[in-house]
C-alpha positions in Angstrom: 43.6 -87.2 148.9 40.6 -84.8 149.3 38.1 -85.4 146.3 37.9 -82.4 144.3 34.7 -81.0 142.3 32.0 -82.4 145.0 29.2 -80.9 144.3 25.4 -80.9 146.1 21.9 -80.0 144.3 19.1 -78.3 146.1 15.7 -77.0 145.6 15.5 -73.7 147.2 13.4 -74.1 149.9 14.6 -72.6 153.7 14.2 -76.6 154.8 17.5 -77.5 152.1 19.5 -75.5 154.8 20.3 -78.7 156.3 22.1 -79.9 153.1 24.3 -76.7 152.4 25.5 -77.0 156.6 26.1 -81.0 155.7 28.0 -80.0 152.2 30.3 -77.3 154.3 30.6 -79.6 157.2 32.4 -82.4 155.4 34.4 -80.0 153.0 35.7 -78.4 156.0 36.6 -81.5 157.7 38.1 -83.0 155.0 40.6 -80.2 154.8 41.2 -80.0 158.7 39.5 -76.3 157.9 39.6 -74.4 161.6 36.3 -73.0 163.2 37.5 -69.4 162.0 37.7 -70.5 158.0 34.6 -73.3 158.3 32.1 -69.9 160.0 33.3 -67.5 157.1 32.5 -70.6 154.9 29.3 -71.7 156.2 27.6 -68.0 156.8 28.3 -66.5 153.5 27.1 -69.3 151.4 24.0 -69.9 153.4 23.7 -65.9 153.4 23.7 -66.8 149.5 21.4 -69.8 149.4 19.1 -67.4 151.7 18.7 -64.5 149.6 18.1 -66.8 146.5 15.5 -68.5 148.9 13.7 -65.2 149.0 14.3 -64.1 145.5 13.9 -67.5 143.0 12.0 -69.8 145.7 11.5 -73.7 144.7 14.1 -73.0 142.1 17.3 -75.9 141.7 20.4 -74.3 143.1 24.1 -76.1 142.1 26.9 -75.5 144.3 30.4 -76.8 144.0 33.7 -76.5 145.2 37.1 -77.6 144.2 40.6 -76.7 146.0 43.8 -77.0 145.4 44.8 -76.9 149.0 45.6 -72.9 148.8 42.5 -71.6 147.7 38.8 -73.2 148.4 36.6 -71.8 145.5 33.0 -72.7 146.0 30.7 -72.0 142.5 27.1 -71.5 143.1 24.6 -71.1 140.4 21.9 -70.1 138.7 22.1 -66.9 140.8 19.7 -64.6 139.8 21.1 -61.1 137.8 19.5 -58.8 140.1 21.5 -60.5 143.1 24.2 -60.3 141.2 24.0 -56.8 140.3 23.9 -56.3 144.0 26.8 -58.0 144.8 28.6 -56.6 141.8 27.6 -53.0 143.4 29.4 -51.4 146.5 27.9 -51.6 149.5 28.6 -49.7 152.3 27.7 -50.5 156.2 25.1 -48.0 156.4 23.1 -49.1 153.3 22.5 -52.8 154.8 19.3 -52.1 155.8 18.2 -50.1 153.1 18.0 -52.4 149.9 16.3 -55.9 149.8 19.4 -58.3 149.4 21.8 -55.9 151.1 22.5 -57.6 154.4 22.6 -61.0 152.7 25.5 -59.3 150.1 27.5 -57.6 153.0 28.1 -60.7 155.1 29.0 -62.4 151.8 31.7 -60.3 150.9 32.5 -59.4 154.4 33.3 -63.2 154.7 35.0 -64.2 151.5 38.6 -63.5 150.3 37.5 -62.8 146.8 34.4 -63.2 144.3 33.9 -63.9 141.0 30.7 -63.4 139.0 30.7 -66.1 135.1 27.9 -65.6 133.6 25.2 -66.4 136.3 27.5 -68.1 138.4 29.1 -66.7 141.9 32.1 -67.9 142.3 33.4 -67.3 146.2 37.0 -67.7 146.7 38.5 -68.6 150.2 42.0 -68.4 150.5 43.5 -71.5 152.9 47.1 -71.4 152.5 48.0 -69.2 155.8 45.8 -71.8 157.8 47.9 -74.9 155.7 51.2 -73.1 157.0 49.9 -72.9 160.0 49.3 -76.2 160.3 52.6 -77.1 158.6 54.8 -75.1 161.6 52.9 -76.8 164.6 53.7 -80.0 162.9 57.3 -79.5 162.0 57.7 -78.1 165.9 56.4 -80.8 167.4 58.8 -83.5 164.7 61.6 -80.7 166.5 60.2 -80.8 170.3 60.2 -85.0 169.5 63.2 -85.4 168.2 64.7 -83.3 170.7 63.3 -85.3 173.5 64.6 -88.8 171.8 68.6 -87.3 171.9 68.0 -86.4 175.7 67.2 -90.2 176.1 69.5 -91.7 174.1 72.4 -89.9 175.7 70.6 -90.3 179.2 70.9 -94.2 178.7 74.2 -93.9 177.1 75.7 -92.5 180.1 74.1 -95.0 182.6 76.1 -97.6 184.0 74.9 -101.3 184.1 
């Protein structure tokens, strides 16, 4: 069983990247996460952790994340209110260049499946449970192709003659 509520502390400082990448990295392969899910993952929380960078530098970010195997929520905080307000506020494609943490907040929510704001925590939600069924169906096919393939045998050698 995955352990739930892992958590990582970081200063935020651009050289802590390493530690976020390492924190998404085993998360996703704990969860046999695919490339697709672990590069909406990894880009939007280091979108996050570089906009806070910018805005509240050498400040102590925590990040979390618990699952329960349909849904990966991953809780970040302090985040500062005026990031917040940002990602709270619509943005549309052709204001990404205009405002400060615009780009930063577009590729966030671009990339999750929900957010939630508590307080002055982000809380980004990513749901799993197609890419768990997905996983489910090659497995259950392959226990079918197997199983398969093991009555052609056995009737194979039934009808040999010694």
């Amino acid at each position: 069983m995955v352990a739930n509520d892992q958590s990582l502390t970081v200063k935020l400082n651009p050289e802590e990247i390493r530690k976020i990448e390492q924190f998404v990295d085993d998360i996703c392969d704990q969860l046999f996460i695919n490339d697709t899910y672990y590069g909406n993952i990894l880009m939007s929380i280091t979108e996050l952790f570089q906009a806070l960078c910018h805005k509240t530098p050498g400040e102590i970010l925590n990040i979390t994340y618990n699952t329960d195997y349909k849904e990966i929520k991953i809780t970040a905080q302090p985040v500062d209110t005026e990031i917040i307000n940002v990602i709270e506020s619509d943005i549309d494609i052709d204001q990404v260049t205009e405002g400060e943490y615009n780009k930063n907040v577009y590729l966030i929510k671009s990339l999750v499946d929900q957010f939630e704001v508590d307080d002055n925590a982000l809380i980004l939600n990513f749901d799993i449970s197609a890419l768990h069924n997905e996983i489910y169906k090659k497995r259950a096919d392959q226990l079918q192709a197997y199983l398969k393939n093991e009555k052609v045998k056995k009737k194979e050698k039934s009808s040999d003659n010694l």
